[in-house]
VOGU-3710 file (C-alpha; in Angstrom, 3 decimals, decimal comma):
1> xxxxxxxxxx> -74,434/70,452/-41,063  -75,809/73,334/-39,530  -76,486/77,470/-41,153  -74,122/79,634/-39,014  -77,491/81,163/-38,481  -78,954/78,965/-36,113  -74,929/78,616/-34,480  -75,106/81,845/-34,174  -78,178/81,947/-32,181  -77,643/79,305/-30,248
11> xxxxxxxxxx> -74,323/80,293/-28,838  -75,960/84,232/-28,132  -78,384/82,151/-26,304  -76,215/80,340/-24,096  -74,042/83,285/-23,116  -76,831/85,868/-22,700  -76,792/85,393/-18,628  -72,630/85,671/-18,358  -70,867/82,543/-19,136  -67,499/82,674/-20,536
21> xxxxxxxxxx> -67,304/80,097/-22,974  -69,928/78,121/-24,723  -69,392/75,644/-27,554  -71,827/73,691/-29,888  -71,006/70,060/-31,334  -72,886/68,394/-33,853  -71,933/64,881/-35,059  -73,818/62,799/-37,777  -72,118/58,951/-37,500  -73,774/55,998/-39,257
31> xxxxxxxxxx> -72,063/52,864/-39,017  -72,535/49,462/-40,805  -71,366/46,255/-39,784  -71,376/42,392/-41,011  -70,570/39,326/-38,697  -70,146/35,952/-39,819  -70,220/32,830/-37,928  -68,728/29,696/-39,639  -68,982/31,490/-42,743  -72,529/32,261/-42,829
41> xxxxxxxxxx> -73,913/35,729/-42,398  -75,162/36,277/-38,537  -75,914/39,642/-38,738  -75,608/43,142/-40,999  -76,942/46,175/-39,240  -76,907/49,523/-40,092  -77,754/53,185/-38,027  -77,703/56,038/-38,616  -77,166/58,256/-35,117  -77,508/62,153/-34,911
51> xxxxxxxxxx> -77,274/64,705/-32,565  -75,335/68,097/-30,526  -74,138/68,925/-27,428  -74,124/72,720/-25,832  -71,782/73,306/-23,580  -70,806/76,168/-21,125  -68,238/77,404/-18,922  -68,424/79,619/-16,121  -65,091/79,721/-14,278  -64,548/76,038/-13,298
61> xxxxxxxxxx> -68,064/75,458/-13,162  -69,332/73,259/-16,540  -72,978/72,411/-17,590  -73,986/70,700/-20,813  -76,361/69,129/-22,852  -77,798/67,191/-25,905  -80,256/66,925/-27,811  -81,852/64,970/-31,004  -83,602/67,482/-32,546  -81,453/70,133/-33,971
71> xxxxxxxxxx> -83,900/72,533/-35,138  -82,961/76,572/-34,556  -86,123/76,612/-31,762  -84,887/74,084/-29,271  -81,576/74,333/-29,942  -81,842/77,912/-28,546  -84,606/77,000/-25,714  -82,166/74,642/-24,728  -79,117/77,076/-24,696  -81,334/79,295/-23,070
81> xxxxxxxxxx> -82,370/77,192/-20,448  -79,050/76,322/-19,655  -77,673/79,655/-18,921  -80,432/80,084/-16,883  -78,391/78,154/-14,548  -75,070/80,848/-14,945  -74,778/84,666/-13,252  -71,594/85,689/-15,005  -70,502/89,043/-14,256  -69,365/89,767/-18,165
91> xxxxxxxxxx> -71,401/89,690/-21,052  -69,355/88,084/-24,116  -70,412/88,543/-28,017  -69,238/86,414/-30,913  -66,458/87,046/-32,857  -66,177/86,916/-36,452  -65,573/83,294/-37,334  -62,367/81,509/-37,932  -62,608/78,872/-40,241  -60,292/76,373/-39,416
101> xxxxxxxxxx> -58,549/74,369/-42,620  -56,057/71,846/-42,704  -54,559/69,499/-45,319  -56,425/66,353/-44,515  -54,118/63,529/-42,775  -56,337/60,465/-43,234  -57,285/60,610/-47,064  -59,629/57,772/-47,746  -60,093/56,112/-51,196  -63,279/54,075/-51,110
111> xxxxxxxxxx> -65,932/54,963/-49,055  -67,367/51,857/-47,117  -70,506/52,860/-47,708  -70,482/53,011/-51,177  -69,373/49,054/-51,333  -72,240/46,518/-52,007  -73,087/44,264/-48,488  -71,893/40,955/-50,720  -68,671/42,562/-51,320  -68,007/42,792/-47,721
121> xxxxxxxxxx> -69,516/39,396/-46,993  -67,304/37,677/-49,884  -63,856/38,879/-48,042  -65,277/37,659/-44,460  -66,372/34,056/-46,409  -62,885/33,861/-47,433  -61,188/34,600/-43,917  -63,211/31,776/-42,745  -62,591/29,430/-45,424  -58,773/30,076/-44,497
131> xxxxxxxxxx> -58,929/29,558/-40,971  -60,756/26,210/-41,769  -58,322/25,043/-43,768  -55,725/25,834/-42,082  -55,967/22,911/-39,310  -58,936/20,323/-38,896  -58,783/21,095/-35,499  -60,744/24,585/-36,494  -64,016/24,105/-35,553  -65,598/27,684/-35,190
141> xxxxxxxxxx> -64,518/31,024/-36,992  -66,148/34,547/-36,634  -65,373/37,130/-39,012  -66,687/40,683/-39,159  -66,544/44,354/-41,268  -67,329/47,585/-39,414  -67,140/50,922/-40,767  -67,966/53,779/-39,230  -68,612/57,604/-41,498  -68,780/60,545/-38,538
151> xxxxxxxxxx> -69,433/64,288/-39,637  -68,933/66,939/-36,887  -69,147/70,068/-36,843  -67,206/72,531/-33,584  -68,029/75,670/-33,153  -67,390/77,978/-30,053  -67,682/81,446/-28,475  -63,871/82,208/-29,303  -64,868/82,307/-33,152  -63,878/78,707/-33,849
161> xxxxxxxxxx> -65,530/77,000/-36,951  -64,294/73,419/-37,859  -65,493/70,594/-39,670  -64,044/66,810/-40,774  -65,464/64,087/-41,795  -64,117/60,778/-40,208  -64,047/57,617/-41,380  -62,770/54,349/-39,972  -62,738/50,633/-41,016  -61,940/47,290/-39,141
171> xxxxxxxxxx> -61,853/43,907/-40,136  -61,900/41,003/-38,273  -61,540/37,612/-37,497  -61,394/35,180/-34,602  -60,512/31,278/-34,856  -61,515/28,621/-32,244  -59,596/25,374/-32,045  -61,036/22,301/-30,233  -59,904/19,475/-28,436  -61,275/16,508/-26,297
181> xxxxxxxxxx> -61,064/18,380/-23,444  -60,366/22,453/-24,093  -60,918/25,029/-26,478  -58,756/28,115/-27,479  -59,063/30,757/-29,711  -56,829/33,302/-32,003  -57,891/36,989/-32,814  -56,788/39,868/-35,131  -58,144/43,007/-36,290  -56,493/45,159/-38,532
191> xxxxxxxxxx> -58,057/48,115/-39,622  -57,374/52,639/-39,419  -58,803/55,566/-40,779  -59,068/54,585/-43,559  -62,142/53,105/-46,425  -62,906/50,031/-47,973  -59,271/50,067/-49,364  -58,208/48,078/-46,055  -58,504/45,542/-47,797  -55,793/46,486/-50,628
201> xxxxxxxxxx> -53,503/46,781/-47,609  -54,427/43,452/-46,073  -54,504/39,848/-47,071  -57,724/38,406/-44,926  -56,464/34,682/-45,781  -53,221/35,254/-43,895  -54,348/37,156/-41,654  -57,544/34,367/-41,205  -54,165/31,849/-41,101  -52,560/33,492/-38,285
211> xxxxxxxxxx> -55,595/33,542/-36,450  -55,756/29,777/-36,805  -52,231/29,513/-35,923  -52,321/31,170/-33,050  -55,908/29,166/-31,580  -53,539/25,650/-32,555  -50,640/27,046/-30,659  -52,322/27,663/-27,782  -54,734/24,716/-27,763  -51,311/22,834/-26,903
221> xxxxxxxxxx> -49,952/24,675/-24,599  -49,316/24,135/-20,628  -50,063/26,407/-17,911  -47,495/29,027/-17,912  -45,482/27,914/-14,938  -45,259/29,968/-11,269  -42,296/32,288/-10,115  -40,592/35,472/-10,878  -39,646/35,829/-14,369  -38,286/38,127/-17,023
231> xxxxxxxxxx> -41,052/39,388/-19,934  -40,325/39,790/-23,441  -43,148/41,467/-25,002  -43,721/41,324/-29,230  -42,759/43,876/-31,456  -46,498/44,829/-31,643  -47,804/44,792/-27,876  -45,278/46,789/-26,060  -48,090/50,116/-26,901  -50,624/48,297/-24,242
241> xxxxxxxxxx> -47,834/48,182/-21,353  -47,457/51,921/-21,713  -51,289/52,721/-22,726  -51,863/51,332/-19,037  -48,634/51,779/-17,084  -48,787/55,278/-18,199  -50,823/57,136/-20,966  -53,720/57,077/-18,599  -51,896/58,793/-15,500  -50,510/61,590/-18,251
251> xxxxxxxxxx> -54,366/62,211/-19,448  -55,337/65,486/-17,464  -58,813/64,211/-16,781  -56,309/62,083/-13,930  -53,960/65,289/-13,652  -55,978/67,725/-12,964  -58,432/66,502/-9,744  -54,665/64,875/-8,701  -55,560/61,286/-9,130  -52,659/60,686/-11,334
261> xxxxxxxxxx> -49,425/59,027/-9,793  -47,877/62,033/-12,572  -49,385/64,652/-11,303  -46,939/67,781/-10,167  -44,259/66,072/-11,758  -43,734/68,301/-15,183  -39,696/68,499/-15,218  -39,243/65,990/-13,131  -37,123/62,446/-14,355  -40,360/59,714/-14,198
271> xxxxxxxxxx> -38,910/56,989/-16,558  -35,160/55,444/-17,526  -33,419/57,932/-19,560  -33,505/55,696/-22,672  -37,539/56,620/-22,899  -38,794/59,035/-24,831  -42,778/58,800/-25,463  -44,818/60,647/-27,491  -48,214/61,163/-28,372  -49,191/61,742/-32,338
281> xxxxxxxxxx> -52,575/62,530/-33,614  -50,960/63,737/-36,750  -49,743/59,864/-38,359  -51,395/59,583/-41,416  -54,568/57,129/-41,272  -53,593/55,800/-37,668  -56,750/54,900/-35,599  -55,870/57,085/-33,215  -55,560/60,010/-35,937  -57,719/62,914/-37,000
291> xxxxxxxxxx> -57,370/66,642/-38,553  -58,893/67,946/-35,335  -59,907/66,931/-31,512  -63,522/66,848/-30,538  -63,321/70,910/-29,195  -61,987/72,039/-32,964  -58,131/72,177/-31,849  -55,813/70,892/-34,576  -54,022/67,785/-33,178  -50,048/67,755/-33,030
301> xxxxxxxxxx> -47,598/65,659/-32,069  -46,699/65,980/-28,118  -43,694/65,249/-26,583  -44,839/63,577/-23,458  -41,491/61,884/-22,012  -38,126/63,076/-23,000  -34,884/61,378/-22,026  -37,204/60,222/-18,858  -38,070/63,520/-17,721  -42,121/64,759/-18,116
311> xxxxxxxxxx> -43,160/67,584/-20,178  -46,187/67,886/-20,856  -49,098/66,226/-20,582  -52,344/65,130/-22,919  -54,793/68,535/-22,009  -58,537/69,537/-23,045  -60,065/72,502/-22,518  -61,771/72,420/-19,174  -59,070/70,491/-17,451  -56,672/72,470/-19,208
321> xxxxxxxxxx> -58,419/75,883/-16,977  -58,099/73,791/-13,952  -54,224/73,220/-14,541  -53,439/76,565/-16,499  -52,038/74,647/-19,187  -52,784/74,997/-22,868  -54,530/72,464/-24,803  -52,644/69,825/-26,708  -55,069/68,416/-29,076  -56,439/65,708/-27,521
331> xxxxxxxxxx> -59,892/66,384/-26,425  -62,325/63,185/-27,069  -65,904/62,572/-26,379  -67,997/59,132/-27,199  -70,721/60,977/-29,247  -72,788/63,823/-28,974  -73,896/62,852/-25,601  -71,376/63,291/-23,229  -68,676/66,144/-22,791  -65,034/65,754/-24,307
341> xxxxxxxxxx> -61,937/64,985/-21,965  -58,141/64,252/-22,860  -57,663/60,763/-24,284  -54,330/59,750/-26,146  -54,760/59,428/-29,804  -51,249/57,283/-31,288  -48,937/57,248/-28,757  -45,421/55,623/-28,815  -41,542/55,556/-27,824  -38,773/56,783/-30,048
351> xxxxxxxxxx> -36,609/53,396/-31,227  -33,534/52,696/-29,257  -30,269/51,050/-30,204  -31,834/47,128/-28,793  -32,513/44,766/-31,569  -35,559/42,051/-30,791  -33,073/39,324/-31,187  -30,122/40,597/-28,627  -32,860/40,423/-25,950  -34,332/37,579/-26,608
361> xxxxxxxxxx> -30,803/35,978/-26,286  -30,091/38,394/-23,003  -33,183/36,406/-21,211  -31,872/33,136/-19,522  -35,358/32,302/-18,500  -38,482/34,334/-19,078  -41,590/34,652/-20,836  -42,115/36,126/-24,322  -45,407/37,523/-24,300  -45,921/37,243/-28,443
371> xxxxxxxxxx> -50,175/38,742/-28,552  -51,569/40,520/-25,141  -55,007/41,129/-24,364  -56,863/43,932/-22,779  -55,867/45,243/-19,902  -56,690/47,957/-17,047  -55,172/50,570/-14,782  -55,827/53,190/-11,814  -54,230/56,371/-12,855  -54,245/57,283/-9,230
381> xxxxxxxxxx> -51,611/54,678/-8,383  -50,105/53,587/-11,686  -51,675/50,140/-11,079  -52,304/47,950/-14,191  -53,437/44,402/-15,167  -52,909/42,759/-19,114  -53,948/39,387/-19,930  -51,566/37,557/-22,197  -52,980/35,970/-25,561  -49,877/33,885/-26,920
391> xxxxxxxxxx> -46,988/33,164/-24,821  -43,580/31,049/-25,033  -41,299/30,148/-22,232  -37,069/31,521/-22,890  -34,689/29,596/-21,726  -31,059/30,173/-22,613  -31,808/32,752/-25,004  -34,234/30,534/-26,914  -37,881/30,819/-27,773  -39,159/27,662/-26,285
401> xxxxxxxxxx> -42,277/25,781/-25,481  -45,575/28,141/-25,636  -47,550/28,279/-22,200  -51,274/29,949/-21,912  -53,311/31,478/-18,555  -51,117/34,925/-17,513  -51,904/37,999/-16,390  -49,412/41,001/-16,115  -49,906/43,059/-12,858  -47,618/45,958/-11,900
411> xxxxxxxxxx> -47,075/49,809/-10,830  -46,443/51,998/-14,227  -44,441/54,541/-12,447  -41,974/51,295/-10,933  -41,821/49,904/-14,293  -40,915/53,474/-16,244  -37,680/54,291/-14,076  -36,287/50,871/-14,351  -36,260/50,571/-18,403  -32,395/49,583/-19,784
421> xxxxxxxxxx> -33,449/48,335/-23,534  -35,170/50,107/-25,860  -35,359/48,529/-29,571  -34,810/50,089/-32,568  -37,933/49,004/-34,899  -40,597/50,838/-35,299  -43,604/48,917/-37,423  -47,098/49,922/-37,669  -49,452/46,930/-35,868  -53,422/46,766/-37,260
431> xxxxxxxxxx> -54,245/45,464/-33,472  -56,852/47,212/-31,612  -57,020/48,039/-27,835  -56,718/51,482/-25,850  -56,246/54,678/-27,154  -54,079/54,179/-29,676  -50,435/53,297/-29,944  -47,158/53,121/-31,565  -44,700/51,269/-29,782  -41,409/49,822/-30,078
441> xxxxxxxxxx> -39,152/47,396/-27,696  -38,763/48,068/-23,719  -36,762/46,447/-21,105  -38,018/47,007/-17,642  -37,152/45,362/-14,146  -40,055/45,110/-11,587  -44,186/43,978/-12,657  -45,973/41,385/-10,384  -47,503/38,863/-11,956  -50,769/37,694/-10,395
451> xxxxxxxxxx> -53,319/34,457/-10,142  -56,707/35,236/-10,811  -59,778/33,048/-12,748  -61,715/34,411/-15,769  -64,493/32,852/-17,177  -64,028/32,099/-20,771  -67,388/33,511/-22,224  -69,124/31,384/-24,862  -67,032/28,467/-24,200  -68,010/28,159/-20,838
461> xxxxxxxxxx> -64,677/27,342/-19,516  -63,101/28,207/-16,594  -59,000/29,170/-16,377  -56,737/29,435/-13,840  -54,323/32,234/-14,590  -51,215/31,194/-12,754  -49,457/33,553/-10,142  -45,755/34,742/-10,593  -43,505/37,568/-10,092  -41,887/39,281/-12,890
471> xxxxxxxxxx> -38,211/41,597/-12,203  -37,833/42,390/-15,655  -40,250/43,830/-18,737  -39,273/43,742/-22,352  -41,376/45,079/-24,925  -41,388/46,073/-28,397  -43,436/47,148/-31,687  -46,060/49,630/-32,653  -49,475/49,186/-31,625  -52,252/51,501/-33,322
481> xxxxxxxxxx> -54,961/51,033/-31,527  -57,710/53,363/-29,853  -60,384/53,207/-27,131  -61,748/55,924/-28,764  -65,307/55,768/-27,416  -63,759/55,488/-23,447  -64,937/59,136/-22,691  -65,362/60,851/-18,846  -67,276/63,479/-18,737  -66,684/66,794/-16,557
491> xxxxxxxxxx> -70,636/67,424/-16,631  -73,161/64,631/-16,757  -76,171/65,545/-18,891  -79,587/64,144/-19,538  -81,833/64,531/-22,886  -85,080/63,067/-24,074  -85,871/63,521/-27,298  -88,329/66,254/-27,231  -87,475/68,076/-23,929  -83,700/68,150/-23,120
501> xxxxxxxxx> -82,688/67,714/-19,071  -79,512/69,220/-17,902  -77,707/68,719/-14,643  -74,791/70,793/-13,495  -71,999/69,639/-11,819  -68,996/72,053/-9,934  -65,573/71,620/-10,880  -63,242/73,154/-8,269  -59,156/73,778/-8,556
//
């Protein structure tokens, strides 16, 4: 991407006044994506995005930059100008390069890009053609393609040299059903690292069908009824519980300024004893997966829970300085433009000995949570919020009557210590949400269950999301899913196109 030459220089540059680290990242990403409403082509756009970022370290103190144009001259004014801003006492010089090579994890087949637009249109078509025939009471679909090709390109003052090229897919598709008086809708999108061969590995009429489904289900249900209840969560969803209860608080952007409820805790018992969770960048064409982190480490598999006790937790560089702990693999950044930080990449929980069916018939009365929405958290406290999608009411042991409007609403750090099942399947899930996950079934005692209203977007409907309490949480699956454009930065930088800005900001321990 670019001649070591003008890495080279750039990186003297930036360490000529005494920092102790500096790093260049150049990323090339052009994405393409289709969107169909009702069948009919609303919109294919294409871009083509391309950039770097400088970055230096002086002690705890971290200053970076981008910039569009890449050429040798302002990359190296702009290295220069930003160790300008550094009075390091030692003078460092770059060491012979260390190519870093790896047998690639996420081998890809076709490349999206190489497919014809119509191609990609034909398979959306026929998702909506599905979902339409799948109940009259369809009256809207939206189905969509995106694929995104990134080349980057790490290379820092410790002599590190790595490359990849990423490439992701996603298809997907959304059903509305209609009534006199509502509307509801049903939503999937599988996709991974991985090309155009998705769609070897997917039907898009079934899955267009189970969207449907899911839009008819819930355009008949009641309001999920007040009170404290158990939670059975779908072999599928249980990854979001733990993406928000806990991944977050384990992320040492949270650990190290001690804003995670996890923080100080390494060897210390944090969940049930039946939990182990791990994080793994390393699962071959997972969303969440790559050959390398955005600062050139290899990624791994990390142990992050064992038996319930902490032991490590998800570590970049900078915050990794501010902890004294080594990296794990799991620096991130959203682009070019801002700095990396630690962000989970597939995480998930060894099976247990539970099967889905003995807790089902364990529940005397509960909710089974079947598809769950997005949700939020404050690593700080452990406090987290998921709405639910598709939902059924248990009683005695039996899947029942499905119920819509619920929000889950808990502590993380509560919920962790008072898991008793953990199931024993472990199945990949094409959903999308968070950081990434592989998850399989939890039992858990103690998340509140909140009202609140949402407004319902297009439809211009307003729900009441009914308040209860919940004592117990069950949930179970794999979901493989990643935020992986949620990126905060250590440094906040400012470029224009032909004259790059730069801010510092001061990072104490």
């Amino acid at each position: 991407m670019l001649k070591k030459s003008v890495v080279e220089h750039t990186l003297e540059a930036a360490l000529e006044t005494g920092a102790d680290f500096a790093e260049l990242y150049v990323e090339q990403t052009k994405r393409n994506h289709i969107a169909m409403v009702n069948g009919q082509v609303e919109t294919a756009l294409g871009g083509l995005d391309y950039g770097a970022g400088i970055r230096l370290f002086c002690g705890n103190r971290v200053i970076y930059a981008f910039v569009n144009d890449t050429s040798e001259e302002n990359l190296v004014r702009t290295a220069r100008e930003m160790a300008s801003t550094v009075k390091g006492t030692h003078l460092l010089r770059l060491p012979d390069w260390k190519t870093r090579q790896w047998q690639n994890i996420n081998p890809i087949f076709v490349l999206p890009d190489d497919v014809e637009k119509r191609k990609k249109a034909d398979y959306l078509a026929a998702a909506s053609a599905a979902a339409f025939a799948y109940d009259p009471a369809i009256t809207q679909t939206r189905t969509g393609f995106l694929d995104v090709t990134k080349n980057v390109l790490v290379a820092n003052s410790e002599g590190v040299w790595a490359e990849e090229r990423r490439v992701r897919s996603r298809f997907t598709v959304e059903a509305v059903a209609s009534s006199a008086t509502e509307k509801q809708s049903g939503h999937l999108g599988p996709g991974g690292s991985v090309g155009f061969e998705l769609f070897d590995q997917i039907n898009v009429e079934d899955t267009a069908r189970e969207a449907a489904r899911i839009a008819i289900t819930m355009l008949g249900a009641k309001p999920c009824p007040a009170g404290k209840m158990p939670v059975v969560i779908d072999n599928g969803f249980g990854g979001v519980i733990f993406h928000e209860a806990c991944g977050h608080g384990l992320e040492a952007t949270a650990v190290a300024r001690n804003a995670s409820v996890f923080a100080g805790k390494l060897g210390q018992q944090i969940a049930s004893p039946l939990v182990t969770a791990i994080d793994d960048g390393t699962i071959p064409n997972g969303w969440g997966s790559a050959n390398m982190d955005d600062e050139g480490t290899p990624t791994r598999r990390n142990v992050l829970i064992e038996n319930g006790v902490l032991k490590t937790y998800l570590v970049d560089r900078m915050n990794g300085r501010k902890m004294g702990a080594a990296v794990t693999g799991s620096a991130r950044r959203e682009n070019y433009r801002f700095a990396p930080t630690s962000r989970m990449t597939n995480t998930f929980l060894a099976p247990g000995n539970s099967t889905p069916e003995s807790i089902i018939a364990d529940t005397p009365y509960g909710l089974y949570a079947k598809q769950m929405g997005g949700g939020s958290v404050d690593p700080a406290t452990g406090a987290f919020n998921f709405a639910v999608l598709e939902a059924y009411i248990i009683r005695n042991g039996q899947i029942c009557e499905p119920v819509r409007g619920a929000t889950l609403i808990g502590k993380g750090a509560e919920v962790l210590m008072q898991i008793d099942k953990v199931g024993h399947l472990i199945n990949l899930h094409d959903s999308f949400a968070g950081c990434g996950f592989v998850w399989d079934l939890v039992h858990s005692r103690q998340i509140d269950y909140y009202p609140y209203e949402r407004l319902c977007g297009e439809m211009g409907e307003l729900q009441v999301v009914n308040s209860k309490r919940i004592d117990h949480l069950q949930s179970g699956g794999i979901y493989n899913g990643k935020d992986a454009w949620d990126s905060l930065v250590n440094a906040c930088v400012l470029a224009s196109q032909d004259k790059p800005k730069f801010q510092t900001e001061y990072l104490t321990t």
